[in-house]
N, C-alpha and C positions, 0 to 999 in steps of 0.2 A: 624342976624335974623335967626329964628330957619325956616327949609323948611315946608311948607305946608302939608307937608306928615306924620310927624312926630304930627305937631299939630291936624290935622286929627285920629291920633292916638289917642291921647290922650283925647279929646273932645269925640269921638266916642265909642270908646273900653275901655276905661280906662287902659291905657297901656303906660307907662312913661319911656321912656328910655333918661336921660337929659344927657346922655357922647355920645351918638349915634353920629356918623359922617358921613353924607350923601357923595355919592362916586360917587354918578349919575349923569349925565347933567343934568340939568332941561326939556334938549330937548326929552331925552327918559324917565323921569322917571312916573311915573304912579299912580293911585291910589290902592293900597295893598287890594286885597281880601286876607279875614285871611280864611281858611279849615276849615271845622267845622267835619270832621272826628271823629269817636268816636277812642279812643285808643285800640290798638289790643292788645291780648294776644302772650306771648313772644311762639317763635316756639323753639328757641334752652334753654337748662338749665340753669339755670341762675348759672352765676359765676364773680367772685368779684376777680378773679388773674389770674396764667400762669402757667404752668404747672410747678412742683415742684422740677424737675431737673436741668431746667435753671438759678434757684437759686442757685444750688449746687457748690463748691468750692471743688476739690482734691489736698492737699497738694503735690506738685512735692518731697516733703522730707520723704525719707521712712522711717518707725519706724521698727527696725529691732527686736524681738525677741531674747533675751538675752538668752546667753549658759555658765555652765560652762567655767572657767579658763584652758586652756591646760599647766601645769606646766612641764610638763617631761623633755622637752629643758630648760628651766631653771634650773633644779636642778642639771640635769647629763648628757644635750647635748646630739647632735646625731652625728653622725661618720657613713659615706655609707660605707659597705662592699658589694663588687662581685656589682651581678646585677641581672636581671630580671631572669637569665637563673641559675642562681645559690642555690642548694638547701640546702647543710649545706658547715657550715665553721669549720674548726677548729684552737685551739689556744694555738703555743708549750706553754709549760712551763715547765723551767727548774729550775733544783736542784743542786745545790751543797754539794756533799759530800766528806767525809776526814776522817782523823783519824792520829795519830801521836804515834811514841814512843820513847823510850830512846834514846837517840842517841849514834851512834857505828861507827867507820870507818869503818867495814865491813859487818854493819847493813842492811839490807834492810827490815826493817818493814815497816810500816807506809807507807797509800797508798791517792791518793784524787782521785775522781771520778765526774763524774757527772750523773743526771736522768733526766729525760724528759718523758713530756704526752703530748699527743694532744685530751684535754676533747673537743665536736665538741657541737655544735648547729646547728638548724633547721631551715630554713627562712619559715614563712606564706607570702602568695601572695594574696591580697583580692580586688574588686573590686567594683564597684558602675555604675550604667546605668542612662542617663538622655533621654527623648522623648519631645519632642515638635513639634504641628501640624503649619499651617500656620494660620490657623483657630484661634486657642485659643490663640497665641501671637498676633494677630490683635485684638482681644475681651481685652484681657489682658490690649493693649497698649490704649484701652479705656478709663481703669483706672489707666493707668500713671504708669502702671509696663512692665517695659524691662525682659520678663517672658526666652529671651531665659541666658541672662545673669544673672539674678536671679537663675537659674537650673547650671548655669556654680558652681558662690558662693555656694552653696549648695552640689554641688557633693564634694569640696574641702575640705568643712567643714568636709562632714561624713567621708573620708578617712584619714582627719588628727585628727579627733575626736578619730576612733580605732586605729590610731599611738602610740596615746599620750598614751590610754589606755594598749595598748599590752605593755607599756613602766612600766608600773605600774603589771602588772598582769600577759605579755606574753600571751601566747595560749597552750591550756590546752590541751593535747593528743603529745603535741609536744616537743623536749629536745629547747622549745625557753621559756626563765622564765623572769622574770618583777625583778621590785627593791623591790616589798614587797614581792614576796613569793618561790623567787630566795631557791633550796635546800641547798645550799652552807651557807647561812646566819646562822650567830648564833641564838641560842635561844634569845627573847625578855628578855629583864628585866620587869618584871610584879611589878607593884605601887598601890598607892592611885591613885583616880579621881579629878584631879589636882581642879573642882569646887569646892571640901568639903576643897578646902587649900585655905591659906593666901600665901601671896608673898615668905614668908620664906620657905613654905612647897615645893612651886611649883619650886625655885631654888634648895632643895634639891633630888625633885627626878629629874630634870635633871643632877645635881650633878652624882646623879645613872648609867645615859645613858653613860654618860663621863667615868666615874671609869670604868665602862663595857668596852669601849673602848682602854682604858689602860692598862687593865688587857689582853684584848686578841689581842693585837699588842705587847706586852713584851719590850715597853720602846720607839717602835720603832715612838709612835704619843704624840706631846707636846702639850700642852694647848695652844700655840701658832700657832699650824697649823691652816692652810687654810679649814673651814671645813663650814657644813650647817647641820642647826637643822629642819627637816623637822618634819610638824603637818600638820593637818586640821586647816581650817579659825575655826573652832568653838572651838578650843582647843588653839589656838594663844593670843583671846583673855587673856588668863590667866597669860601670858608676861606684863599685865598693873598692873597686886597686887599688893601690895608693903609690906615690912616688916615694922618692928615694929619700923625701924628708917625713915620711910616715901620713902625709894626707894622701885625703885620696879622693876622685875624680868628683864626686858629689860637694864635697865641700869648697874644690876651685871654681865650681860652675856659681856655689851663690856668693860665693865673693865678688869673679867680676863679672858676673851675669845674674843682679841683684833681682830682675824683674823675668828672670826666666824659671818654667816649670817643667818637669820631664813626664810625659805620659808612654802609657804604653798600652799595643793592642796586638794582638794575636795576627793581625792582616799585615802588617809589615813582616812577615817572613813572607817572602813573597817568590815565587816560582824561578825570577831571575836572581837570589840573594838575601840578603838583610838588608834591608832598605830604613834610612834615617831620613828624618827630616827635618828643619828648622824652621817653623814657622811664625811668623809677626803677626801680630795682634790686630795691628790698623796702620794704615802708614796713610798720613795727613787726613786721620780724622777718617778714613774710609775703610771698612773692615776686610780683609785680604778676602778671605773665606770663609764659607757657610755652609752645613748641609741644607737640602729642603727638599717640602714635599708639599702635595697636593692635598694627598688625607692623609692623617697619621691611622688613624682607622672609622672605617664604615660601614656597622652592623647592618647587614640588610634583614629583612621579616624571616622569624622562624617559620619555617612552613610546615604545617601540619598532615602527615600521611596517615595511613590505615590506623598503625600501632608504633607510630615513629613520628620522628621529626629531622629536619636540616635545616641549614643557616650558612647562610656565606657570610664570609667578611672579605674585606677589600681595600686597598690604601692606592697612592702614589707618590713616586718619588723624580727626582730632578735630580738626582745626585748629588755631588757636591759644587758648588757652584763657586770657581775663583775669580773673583771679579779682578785681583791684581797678582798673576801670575811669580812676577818675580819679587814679591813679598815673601815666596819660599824656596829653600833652598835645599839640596836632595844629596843623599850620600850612600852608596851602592859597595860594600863588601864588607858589612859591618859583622 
């Protein structure tokens, strides 16, 4: 039976609530005065949610900003010479000379000799600063970035960013030269724009770069050596053409260029062109080219301020060092 209070309800106010569960004793419970209050106007703004940050989500996975390829340790490696304290190097190179004649028992012509140079290079020493307050890595660490090791990554990158490059290009006022603009290199072999060719065309002016190569080693590099055909990515593509019996430029190179490999670096598009190159591996046992350096990197002491810190870092480089000049072979309008 429904309590008296509820049917009271409903008889008097017309007010039906039939799932209602009465929770009272009967001993205290009472007759319901309803408020006849009028309804007041709201004091605070009206709002329908919560504030918009509490909904927000920070991915803990950081997207990192994409950089150029560092290729230079790929193509010609690096090799530490000296050290930090060390300003130029130099590199004997010797000659052998001769000469012969008739032969006499109490001849004495004919004499062998030998010559030697020590041509030197220059080391560049460069550096990079990182600052972090305790302030702005707690703000940082807000949004989920570890801002003092973020700056660590970052100093690394730029010193081995101008590695790579000094490896390519050297430093300019200095006897330190790169792999494309080294004085020692022979003249390019200047072509067609491998785009306006087919597969045939674009095997033939590498053809070019090769015969270049043979010609100025005098017998001493075979089509079998150990070698690398360096381009830009945007010129590599053109290794997919094919000729007119449906292969195409990648698969003539390792037929008969069984020990050759194709690399590619963004520094070969270069101010004068598309620059190719053809490079040997070693010719008699002696390695054409190298990069090097001094330091690859040297943290010096984090130094402690008020409510901060700094840190330098520091390397050096030699650029690329070709110890046999016409071991490579150069190709300009690629």
């Amino acid at each position: 039976m429904r309590h008296a209070d509820f049917r009271m309800l409903e008889s008097r106010y017309g007010i039906h609530i039939p799932m209602a569960v009465d929770y009272l004793n009967k001993e205290i419970s009472h007759d319901f005065e309803i408020a006849q209050d009028a309804q007041p106007s709201l004091v605070t703004v009206s709002n329908s949610g919560i504030p918009a940050f509490l909904a927000n989500y920070i991915d803990p996975e950081l997207i990192r900003v994409l950089v150029t390829p560092m290729k230079a340790e790929e193509i010609i490696g690096y090799v530490k010479k000296g050290d930090w304290t060390t300003l130029t190097t130099q590199f004997p190179v010797v000659e052998s000379t001769g000469e012969v004649s008739s032969y006499g028992d109490h001849s004495e012509n004919g004499s062998s000799g030998t010559n030697f140079n020590y041509p030197s290079r220059q080391s560049y020493h460069f550096q990079t600063v990182t600052q972090w307050g305790e302030r702005e890595m707690d703000m940082a660490g807000l949004g989920k970035i570890d801002y003092a090791a973020q700056l660590n990554v970052s100093s690394g990158l730029a010193l081995n960013k101008f590695m790579n490059r000094s490896m390519f290009f050297g430093i300019a006022g200095l006897q330190n030269y790169g792999l494309t603009n080294d004085p020692n290199l022979s003249t390019p072999v200047t072509g067609t724009a491998w785009s306006a060719l087919d597969g045939a065309g674009v095997y033939n002016e590498i053809l070019k770069i090769y015969n270049q190569l043979v010609t100025q080693t005098k017998g001493l590099v075979k089509r079998d050596a150990v070698m690398k055909l360096t381009m830009s990515p945007e010129i590599e593509v053109n290794l997919l053409k094919t000729n007119q019996y449906n292969v195409n430029v990648t698969d003539q190179l390792k037929k008969n260029f069984p020990n050759m490999t194709v690399e590619t670096a963004v520094e070969y598009n270069t101010a004068g062109g598309q620059l190719v190159q053809l490079i040997v591996e070693s010719i008699d046992n002696q390695k054409v080219v190298y990069g090097s350096f001094t330091e690859k990197l040297r943290a010096h002491p984090i130094i402690q301020m008020l409510s901060s810190w700094k840190q330098k870092k520091s390397a050096g480089t030699w650029g690329a060092i070709i110890r046999i000049p016409i071991g490579i072979a150069q190709y300009l309008g690629a």
